[in-house]
mmCIF file of the N, C-alpha and C atoms, coordinates in Angstrom:
data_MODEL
# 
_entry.id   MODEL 
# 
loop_
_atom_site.group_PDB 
_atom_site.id 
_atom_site.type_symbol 
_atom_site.label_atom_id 
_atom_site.label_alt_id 
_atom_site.label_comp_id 
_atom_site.label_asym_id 
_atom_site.label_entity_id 
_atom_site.label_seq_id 
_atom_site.pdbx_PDB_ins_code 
_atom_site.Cartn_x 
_atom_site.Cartn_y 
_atom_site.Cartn_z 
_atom_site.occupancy 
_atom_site.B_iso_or_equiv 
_atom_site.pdbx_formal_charge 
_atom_site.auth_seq_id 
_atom_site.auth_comp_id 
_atom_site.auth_asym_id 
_atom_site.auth_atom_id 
_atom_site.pdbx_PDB_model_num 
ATOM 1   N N  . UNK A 1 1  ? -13.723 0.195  -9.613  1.00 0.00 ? 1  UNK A N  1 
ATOM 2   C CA . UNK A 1 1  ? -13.380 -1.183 -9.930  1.00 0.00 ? 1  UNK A CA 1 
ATOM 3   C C  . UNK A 1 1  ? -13.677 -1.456 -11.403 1.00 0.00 ? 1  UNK A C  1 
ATOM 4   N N  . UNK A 1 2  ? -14.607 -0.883 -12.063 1.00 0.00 ? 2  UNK A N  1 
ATOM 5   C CA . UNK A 1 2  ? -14.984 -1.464 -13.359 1.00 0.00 ? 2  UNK A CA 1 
ATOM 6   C C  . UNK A 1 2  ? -13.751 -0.120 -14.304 1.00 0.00 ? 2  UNK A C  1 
ATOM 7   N N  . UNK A 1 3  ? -13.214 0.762  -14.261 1.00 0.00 ? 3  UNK A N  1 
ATOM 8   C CA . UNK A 1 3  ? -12.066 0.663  -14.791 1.00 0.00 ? 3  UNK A CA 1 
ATOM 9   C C  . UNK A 1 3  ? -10.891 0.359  -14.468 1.00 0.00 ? 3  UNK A C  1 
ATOM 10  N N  . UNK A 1 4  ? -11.000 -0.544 -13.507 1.00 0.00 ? 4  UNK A N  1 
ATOM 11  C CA . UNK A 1 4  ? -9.018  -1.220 -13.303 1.00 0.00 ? 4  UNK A CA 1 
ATOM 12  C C  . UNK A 1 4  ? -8.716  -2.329 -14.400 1.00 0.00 ? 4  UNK A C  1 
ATOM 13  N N  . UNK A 1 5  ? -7.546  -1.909 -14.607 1.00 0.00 ? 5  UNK A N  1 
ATOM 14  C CA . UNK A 1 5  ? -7.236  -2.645 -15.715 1.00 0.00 ? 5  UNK A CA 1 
ATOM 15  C C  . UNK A 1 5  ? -6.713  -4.230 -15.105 1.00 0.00 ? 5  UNK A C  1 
ATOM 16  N N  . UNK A 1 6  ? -6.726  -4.458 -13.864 1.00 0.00 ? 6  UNK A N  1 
ATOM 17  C CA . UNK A 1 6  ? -6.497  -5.676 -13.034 1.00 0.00 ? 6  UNK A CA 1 
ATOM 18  C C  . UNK A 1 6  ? -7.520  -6.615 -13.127 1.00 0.00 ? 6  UNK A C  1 
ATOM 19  N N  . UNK A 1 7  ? -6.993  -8.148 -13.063 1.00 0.00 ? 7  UNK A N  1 
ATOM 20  C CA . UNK A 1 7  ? -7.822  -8.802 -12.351 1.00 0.00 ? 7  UNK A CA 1 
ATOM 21  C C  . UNK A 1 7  ? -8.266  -8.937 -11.180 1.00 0.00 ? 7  UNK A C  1 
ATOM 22  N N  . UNK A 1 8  ? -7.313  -8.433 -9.779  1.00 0.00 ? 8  UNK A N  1 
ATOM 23  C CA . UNK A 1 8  ? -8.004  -8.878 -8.279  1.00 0.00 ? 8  UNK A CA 1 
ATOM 24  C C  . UNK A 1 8  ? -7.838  -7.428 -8.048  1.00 0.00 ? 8  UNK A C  1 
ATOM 25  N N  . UNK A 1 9  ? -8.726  -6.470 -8.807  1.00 0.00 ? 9  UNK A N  1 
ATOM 26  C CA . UNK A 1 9  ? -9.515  -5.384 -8.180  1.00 0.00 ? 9  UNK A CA 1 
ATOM 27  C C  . UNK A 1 9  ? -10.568 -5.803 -7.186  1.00 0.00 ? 9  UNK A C  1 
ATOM 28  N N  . UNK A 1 10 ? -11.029 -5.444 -6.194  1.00 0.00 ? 10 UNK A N  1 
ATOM 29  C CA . UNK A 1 10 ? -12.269 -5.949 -5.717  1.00 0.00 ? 10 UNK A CA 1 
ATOM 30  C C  . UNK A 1 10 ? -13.048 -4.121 -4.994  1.00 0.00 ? 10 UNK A C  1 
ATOM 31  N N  . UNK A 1 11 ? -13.721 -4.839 -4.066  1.00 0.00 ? 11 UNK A N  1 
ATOM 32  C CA . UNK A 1 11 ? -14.538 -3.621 -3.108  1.00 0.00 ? 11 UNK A CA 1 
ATOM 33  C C  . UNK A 1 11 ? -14.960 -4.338 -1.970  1.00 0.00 ? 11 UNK A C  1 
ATOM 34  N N  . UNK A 1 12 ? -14.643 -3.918 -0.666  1.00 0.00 ? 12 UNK A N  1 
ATOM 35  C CA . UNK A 1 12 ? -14.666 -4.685 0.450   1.00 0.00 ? 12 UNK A CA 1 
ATOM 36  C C  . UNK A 1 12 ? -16.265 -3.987 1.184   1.00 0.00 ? 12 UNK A C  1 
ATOM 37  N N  . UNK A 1 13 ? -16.575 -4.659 1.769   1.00 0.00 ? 13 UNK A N  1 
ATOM 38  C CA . UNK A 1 13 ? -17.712 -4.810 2.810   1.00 0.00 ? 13 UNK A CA 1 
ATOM 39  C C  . UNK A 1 13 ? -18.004 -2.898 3.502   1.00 0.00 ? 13 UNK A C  1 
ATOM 40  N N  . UNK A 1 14 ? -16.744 -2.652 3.547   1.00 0.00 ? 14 UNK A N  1 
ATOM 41  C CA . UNK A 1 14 ? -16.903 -1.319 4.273   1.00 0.00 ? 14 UNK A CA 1 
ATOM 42  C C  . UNK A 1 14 ? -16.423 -0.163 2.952   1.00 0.00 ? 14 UNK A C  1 
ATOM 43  N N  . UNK A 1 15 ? -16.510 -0.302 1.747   1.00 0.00 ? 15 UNK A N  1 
ATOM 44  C CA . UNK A 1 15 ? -16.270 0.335  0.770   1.00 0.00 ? 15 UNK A CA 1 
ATOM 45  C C  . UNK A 1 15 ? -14.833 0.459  0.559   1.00 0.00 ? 15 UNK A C  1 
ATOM 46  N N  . UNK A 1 16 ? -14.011 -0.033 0.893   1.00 0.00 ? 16 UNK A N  1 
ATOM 47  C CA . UNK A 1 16 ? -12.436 0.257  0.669   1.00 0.00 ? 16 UNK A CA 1 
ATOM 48  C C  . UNK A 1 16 ? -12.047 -0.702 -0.464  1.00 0.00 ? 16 UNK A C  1 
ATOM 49  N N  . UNK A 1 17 ? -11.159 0.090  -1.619  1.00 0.00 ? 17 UNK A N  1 
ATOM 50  C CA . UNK A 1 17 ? -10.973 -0.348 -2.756  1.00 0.00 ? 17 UNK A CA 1 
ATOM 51  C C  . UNK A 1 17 ? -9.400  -1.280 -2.450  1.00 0.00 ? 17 UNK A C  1 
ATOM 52  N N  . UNK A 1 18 ? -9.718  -2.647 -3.015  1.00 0.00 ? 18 UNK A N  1 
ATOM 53  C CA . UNK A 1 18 ? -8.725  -2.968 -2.855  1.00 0.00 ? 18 UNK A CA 1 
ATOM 54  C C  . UNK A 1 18 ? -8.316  -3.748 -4.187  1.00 0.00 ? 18 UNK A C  1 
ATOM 55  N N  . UNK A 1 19 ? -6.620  -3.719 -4.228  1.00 0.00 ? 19 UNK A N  1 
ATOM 56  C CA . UNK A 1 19 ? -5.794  -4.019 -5.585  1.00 0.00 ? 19 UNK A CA 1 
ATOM 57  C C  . UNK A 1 19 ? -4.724  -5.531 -5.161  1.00 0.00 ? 19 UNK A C  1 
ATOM 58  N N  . UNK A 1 20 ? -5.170  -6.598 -5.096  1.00 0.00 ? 20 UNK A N  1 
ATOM 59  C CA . UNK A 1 20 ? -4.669  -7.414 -4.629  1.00 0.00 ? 20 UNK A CA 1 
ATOM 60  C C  . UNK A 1 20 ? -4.816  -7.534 -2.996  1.00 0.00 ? 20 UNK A C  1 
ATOM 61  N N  . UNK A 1 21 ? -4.077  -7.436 -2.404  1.00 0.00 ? 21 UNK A N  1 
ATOM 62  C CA . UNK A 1 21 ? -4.046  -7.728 -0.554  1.00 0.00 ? 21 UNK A CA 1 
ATOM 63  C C  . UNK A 1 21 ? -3.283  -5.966 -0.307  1.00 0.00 ? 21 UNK A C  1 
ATOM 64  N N  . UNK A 1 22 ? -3.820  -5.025 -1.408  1.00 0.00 ? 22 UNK A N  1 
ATOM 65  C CA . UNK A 1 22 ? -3.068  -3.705 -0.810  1.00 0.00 ? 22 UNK A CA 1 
ATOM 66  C C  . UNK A 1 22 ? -4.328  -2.761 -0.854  1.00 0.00 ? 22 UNK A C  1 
ATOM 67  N N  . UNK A 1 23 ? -4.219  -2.050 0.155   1.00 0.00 ? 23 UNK A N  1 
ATOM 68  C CA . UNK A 1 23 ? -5.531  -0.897 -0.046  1.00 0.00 ? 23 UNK A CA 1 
ATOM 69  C C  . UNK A 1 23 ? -5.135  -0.130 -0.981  1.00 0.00 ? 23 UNK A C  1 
ATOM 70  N N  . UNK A 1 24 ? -6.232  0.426  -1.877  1.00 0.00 ? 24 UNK A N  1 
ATOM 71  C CA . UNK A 1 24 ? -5.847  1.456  -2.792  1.00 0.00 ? 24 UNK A CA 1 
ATOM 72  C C  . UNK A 1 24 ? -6.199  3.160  -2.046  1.00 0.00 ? 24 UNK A C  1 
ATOM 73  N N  . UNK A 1 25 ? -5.266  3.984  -2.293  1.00 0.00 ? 25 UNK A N  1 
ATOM 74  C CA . UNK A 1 25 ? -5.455  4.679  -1.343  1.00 0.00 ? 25 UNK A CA 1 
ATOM 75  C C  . UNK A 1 25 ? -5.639  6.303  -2.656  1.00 0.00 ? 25 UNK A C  1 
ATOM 76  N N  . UNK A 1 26 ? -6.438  7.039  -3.168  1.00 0.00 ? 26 UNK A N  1 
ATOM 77  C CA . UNK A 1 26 ? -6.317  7.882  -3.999  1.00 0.00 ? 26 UNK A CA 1 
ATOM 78  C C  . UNK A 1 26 ? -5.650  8.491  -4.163  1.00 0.00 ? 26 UNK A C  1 
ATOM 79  N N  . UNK A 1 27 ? -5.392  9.640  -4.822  1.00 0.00 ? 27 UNK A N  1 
ATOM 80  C CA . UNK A 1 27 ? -4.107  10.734 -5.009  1.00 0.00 ? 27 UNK A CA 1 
ATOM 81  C C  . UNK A 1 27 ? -4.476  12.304 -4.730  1.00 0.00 ? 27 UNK A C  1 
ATOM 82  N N  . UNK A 1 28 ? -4.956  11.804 -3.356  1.00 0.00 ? 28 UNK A N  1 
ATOM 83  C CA . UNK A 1 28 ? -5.130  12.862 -2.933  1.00 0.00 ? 28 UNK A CA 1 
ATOM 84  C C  . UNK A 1 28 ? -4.841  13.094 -1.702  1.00 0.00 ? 28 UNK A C  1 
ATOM 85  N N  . UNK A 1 29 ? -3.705  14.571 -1.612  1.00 0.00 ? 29 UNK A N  1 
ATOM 86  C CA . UNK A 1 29 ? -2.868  14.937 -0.596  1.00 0.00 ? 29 UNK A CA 1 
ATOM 87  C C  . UNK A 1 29 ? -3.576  15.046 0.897   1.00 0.00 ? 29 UNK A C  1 
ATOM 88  N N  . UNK A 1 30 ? -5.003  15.393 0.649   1.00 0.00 ? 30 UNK A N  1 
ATOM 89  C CA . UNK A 1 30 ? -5.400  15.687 2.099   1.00 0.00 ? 30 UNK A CA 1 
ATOM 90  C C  . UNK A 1 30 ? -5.857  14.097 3.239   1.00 0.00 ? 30 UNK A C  1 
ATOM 91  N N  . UNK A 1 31 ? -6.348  13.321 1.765   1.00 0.00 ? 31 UNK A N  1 
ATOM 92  C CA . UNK A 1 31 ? -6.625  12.049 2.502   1.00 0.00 ? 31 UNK A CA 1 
ATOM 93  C C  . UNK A 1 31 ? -5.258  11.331 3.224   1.00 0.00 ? 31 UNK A C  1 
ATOM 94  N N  . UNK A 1 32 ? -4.533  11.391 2.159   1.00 0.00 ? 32 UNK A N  1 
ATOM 95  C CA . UNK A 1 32 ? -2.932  10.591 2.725   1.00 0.00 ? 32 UNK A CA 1 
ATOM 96  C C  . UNK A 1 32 ? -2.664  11.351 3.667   1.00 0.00 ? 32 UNK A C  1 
ATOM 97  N N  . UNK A 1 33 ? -2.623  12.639 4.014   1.00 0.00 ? 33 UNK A N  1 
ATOM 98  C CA . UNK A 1 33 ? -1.832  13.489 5.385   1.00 0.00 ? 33 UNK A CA 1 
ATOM 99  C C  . UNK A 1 33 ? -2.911  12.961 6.770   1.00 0.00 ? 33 UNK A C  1 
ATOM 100 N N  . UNK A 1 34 ? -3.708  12.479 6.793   1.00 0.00 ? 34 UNK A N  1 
ATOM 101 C CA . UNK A 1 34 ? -5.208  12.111 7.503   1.00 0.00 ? 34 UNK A CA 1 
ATOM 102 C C  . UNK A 1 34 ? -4.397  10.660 7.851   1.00 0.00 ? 34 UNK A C  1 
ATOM 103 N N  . UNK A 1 35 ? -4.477  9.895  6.515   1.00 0.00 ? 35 UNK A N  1 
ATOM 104 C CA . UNK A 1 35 ? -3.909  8.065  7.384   1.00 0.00 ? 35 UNK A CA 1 
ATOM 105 C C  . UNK A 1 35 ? -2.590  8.294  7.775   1.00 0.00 ? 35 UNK A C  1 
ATOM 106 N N  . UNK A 1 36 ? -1.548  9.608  7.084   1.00 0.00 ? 36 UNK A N  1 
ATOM 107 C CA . UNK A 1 36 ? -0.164  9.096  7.636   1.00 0.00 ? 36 UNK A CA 1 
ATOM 108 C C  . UNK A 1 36 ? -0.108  9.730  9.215   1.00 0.00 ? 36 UNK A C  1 
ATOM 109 N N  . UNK A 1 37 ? -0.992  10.546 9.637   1.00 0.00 ? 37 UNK A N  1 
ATOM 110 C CA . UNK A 1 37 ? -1.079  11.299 10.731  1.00 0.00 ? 37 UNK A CA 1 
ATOM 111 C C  . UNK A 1 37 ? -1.240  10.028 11.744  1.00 0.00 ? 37 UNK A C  1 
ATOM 112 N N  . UNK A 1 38 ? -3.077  9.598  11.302  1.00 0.00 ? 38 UNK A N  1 
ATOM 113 C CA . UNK A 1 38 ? -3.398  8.666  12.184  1.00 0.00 ? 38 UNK A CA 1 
ATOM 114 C C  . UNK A 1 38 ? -2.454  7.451  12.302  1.00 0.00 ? 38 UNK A C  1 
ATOM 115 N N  . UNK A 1 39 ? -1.634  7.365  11.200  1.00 0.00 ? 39 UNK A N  1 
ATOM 116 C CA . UNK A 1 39 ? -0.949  5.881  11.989  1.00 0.00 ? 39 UNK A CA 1 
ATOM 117 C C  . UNK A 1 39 ? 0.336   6.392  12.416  1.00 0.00 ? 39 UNK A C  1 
ATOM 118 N N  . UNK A 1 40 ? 0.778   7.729  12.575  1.00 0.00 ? 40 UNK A N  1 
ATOM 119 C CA . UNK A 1 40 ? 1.959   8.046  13.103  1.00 0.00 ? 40 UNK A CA 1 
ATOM 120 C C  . UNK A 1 40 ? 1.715   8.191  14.907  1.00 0.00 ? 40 UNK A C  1 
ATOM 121 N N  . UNK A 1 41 ? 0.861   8.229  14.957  1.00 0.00 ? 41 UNK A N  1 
ATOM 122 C CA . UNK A 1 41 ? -0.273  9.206  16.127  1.00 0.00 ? 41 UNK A CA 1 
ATOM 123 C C  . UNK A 1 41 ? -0.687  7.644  17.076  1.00 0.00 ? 41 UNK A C  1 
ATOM 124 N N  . UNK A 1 42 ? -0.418  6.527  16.689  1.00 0.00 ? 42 UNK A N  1 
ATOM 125 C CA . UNK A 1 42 ? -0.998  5.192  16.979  1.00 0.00 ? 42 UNK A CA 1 
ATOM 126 C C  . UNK A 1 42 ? 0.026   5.104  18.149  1.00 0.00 ? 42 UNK A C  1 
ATOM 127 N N  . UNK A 1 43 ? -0.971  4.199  19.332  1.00 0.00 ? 43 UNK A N  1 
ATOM 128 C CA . UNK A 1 43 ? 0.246   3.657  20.194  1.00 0.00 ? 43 UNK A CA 1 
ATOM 129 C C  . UNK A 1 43 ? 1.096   2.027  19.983  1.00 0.00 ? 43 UNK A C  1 
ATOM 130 N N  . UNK A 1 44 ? 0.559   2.285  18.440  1.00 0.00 ? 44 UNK A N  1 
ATOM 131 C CA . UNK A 1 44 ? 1.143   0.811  18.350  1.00 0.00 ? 44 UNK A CA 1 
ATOM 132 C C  . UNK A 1 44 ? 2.289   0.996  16.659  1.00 0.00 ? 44 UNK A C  1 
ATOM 133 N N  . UNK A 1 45 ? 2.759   2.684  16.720  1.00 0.00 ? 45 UNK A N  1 
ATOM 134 C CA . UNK A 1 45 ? 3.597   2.834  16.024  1.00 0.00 ? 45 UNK A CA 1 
ATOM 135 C C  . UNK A 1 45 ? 4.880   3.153  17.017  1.00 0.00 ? 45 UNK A C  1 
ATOM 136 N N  . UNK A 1 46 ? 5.974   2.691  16.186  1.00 0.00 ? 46 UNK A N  1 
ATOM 137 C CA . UNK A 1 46 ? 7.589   2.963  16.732  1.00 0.00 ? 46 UNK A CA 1 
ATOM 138 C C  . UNK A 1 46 ? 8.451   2.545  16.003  1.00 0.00 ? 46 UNK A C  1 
ATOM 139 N N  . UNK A 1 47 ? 9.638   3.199  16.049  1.00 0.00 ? 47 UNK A N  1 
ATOM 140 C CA . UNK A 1 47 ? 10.749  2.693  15.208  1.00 0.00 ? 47 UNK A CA 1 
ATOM 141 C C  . UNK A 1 47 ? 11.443  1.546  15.775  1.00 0.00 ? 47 UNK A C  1 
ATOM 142 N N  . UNK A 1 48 ? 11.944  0.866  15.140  1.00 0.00 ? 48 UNK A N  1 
ATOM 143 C CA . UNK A 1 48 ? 12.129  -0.542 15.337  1.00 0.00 ? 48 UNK A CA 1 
ATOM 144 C C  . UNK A 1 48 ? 13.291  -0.494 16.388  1.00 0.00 ? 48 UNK A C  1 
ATOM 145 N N  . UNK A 1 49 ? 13.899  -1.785 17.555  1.00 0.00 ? 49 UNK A N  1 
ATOM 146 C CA . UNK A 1 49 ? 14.778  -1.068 17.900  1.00 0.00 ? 49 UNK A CA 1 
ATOM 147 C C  . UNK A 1 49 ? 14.365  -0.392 19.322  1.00 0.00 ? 49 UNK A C  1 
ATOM 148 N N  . UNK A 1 50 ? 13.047  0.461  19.314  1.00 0.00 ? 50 UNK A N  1 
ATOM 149 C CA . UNK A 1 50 ? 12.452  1.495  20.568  1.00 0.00 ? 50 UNK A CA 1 
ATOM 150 C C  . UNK A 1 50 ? 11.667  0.809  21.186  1.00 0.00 ? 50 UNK A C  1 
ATOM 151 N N  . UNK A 1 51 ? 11.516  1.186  22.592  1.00 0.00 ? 51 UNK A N  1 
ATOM 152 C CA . UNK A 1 51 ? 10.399  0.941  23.373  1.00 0.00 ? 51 UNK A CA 1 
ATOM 153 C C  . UNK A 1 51 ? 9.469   1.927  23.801  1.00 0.00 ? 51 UNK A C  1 
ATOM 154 N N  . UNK A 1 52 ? 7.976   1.809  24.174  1.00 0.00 ? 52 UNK A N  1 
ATOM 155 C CA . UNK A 1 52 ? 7.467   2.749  24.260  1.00 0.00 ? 52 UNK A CA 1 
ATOM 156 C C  . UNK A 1 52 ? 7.029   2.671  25.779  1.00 0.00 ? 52 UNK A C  1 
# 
């Protein structure tokens, strides 16, 4: 947070960096394959359109 060049950088309660109302998520391949897994993997994901 103390180098974002933003004003509504913050740091939430459970350590998650956030950039306005968006999580900041790093640039790193293994973390992103981890959240896109877990929210593909959710029973409350589907393509629009489907029923589950």
């Amino acid at each position: 947070v103390e180098n974002c060049d933003r004003t509504d950088c913050s740091v939430r309660n459970d350590g998650a960096l956030m950039v306005g109302n968006r999580l900041y998520v790093p640039n790193d391949e293994f973390l992103k394959r981890e959240i896109l897994e877990e929210a593909n993997e959710s029973v409350f994901a589907m393509h629009p359109g489907s029923t589950k």
